[in-house]
C-alpha beads as a LAMMPS data file, in Angstrom:
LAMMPS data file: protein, C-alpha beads

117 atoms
116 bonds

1 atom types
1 bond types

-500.0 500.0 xlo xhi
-500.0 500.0 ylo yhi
-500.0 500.0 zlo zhi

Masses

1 110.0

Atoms # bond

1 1 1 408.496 -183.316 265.286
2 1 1 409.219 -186.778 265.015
3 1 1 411.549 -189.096 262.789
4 1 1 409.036 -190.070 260.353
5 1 1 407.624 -187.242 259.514
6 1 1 411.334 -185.825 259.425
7 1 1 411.851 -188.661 256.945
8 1 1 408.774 -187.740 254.695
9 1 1 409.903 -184.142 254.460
10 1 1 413.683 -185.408 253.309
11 1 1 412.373 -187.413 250.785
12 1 1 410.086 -185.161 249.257
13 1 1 412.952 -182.326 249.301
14 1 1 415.900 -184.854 248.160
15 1 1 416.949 -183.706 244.270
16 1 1 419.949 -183.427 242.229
17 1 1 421.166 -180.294 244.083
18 1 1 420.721 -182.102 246.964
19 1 1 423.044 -185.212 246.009
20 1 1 426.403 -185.480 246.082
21 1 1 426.948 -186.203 242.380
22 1 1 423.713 -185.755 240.250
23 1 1 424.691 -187.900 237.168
24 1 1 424.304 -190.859 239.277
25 1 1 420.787 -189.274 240.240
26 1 1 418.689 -191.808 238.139
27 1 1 417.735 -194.304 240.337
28 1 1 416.926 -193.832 243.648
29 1 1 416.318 -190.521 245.221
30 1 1 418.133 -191.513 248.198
31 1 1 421.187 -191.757 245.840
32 1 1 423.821 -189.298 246.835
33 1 1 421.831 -188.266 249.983
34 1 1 423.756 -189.478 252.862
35 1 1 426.184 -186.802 254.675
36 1 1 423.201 -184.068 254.264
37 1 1 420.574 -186.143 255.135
38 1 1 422.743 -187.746 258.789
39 1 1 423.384 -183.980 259.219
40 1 1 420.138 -182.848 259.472
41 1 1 419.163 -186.131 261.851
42 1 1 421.842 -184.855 263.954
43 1 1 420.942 -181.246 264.477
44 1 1 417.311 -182.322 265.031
45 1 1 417.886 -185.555 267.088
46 1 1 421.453 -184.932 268.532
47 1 1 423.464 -188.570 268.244
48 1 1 426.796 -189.023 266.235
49 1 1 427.533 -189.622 262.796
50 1 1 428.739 -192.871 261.715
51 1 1 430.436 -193.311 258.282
52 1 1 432.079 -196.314 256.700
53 1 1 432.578 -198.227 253.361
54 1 1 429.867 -200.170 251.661
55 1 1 431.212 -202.836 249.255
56 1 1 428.427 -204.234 246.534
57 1 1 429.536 -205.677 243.394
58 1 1 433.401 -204.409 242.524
59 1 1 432.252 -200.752 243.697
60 1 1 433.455 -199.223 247.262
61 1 1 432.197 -196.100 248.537
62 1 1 432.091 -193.767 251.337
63 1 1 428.283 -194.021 253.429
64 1 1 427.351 -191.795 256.368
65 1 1 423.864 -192.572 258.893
66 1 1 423.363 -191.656 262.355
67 1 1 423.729 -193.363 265.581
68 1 1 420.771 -191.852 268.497
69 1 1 420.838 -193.479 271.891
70 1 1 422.734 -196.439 270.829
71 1 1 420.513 -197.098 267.815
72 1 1 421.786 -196.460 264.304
73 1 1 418.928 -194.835 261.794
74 1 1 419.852 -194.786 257.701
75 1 1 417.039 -193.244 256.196
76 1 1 419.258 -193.451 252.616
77 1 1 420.568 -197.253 252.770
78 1 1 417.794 -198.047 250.358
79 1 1 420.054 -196.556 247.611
80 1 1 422.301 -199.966 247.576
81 1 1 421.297 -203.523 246.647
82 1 1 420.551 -206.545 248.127
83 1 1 424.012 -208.112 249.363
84 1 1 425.870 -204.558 250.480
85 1 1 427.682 -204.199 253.591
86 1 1 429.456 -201.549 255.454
87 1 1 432.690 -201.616 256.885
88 1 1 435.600 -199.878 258.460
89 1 1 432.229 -197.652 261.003
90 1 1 434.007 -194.742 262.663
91 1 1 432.141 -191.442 264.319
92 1 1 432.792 -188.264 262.408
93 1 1 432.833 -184.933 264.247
94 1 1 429.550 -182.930 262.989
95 1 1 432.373 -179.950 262.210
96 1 1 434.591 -182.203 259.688
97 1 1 431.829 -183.011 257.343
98 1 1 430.261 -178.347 257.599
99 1 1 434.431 -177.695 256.248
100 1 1 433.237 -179.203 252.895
101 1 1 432.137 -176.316 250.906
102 1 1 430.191 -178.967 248.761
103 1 1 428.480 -180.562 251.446
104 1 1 427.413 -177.222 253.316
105 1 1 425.754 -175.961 250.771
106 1 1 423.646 -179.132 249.552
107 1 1 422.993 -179.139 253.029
108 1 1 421.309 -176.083 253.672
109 1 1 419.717 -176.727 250.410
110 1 1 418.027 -179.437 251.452
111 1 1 416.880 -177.826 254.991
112 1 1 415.348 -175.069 252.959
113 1 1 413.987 -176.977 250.394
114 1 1 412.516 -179.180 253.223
115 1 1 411.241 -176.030 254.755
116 1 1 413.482 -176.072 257.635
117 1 1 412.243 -178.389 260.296

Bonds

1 1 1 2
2 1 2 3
3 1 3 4
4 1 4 5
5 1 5 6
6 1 6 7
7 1 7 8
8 1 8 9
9 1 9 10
10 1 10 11
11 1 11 12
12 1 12 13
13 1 13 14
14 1 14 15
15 1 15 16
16 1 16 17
17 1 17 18
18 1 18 19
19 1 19 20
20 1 20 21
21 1 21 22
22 1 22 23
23 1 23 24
24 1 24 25
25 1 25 26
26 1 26 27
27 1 27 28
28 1 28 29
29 1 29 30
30 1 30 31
31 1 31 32
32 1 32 33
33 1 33 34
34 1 34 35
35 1 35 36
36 1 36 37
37 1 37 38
38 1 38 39
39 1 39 40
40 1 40 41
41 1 41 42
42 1 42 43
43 1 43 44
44 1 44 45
45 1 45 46
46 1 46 47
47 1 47 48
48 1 48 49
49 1 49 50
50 1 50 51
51 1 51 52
52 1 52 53
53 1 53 54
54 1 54 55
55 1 55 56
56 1 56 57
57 1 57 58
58 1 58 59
59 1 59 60
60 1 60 61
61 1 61 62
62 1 62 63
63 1 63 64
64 1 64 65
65 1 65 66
66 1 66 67
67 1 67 68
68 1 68 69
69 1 69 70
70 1 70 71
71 1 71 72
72 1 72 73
73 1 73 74
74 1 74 75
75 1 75 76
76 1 76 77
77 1 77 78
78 1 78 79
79 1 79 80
80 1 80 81
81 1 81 82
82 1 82 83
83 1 83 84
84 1 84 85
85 1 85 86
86 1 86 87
87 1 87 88
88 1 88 89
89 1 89 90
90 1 90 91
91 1 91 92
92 1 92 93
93 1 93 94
94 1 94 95
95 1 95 96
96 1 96 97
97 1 97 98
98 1 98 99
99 1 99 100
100 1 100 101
101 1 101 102
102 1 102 103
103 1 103 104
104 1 104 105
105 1 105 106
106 1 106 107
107 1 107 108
108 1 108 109
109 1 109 110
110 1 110 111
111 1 111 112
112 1 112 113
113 1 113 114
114 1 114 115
115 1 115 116
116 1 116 117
């Protein structure tokens, strides 16, 4: 399987049980994506997860991607505007991010919903 088909079956399976906070589900289905999405990349591509801080407007908050062979892939960046930037990058251990009981769960919701890879 390869990334872009990966990518089509994300976006098709990306939804409001999938994102980290649905209310802010109205634009973009990419919205609230991030951590489940770079976790799924990971297991199927290996690499590392990067995270850091985008700053757009006055608002600040948490991003994650993935970084495979050197190359960093952010198949949810299109949730931000024109003019955001990302900050403060740091590699996050695969284990950290499966301790959230939040996260683990919208995760395998969105591997199932994607019907598994």
């Amino acid at each position: 399987m390869n990334l872009i088909t990966v990518r089509h079956k994300l976006e098709k399976a990306w939804s409001k049980e999938t994102a980290y906070n649905p209310e802010f589900y109205l634009g973009d289905k990419a919205t609230g994506q991030c951590v489940v999405t770079a976790l799924i990349i990971q297991e199927l591509f290996d690499g590392e997860i990067v995270t850091g801080i985008v700053t757009y407007k006055n608002v600040k908050e948490r991003h994650y991607w993935n970084r495979i062979a050197g190359l960093d892939i952010d198949l949810t960046w299109r949730q931000y505007p024109a003019g955001a930037h990302c900050k403060f990058l740091k590699i996050v251990p695969r284990a950290q991010l499966m301790r959230n009981k939040s996260t683990k769960e919208r995760y395998f919701k969105l591997f199932s919903k994607a019907n598994g890879f």
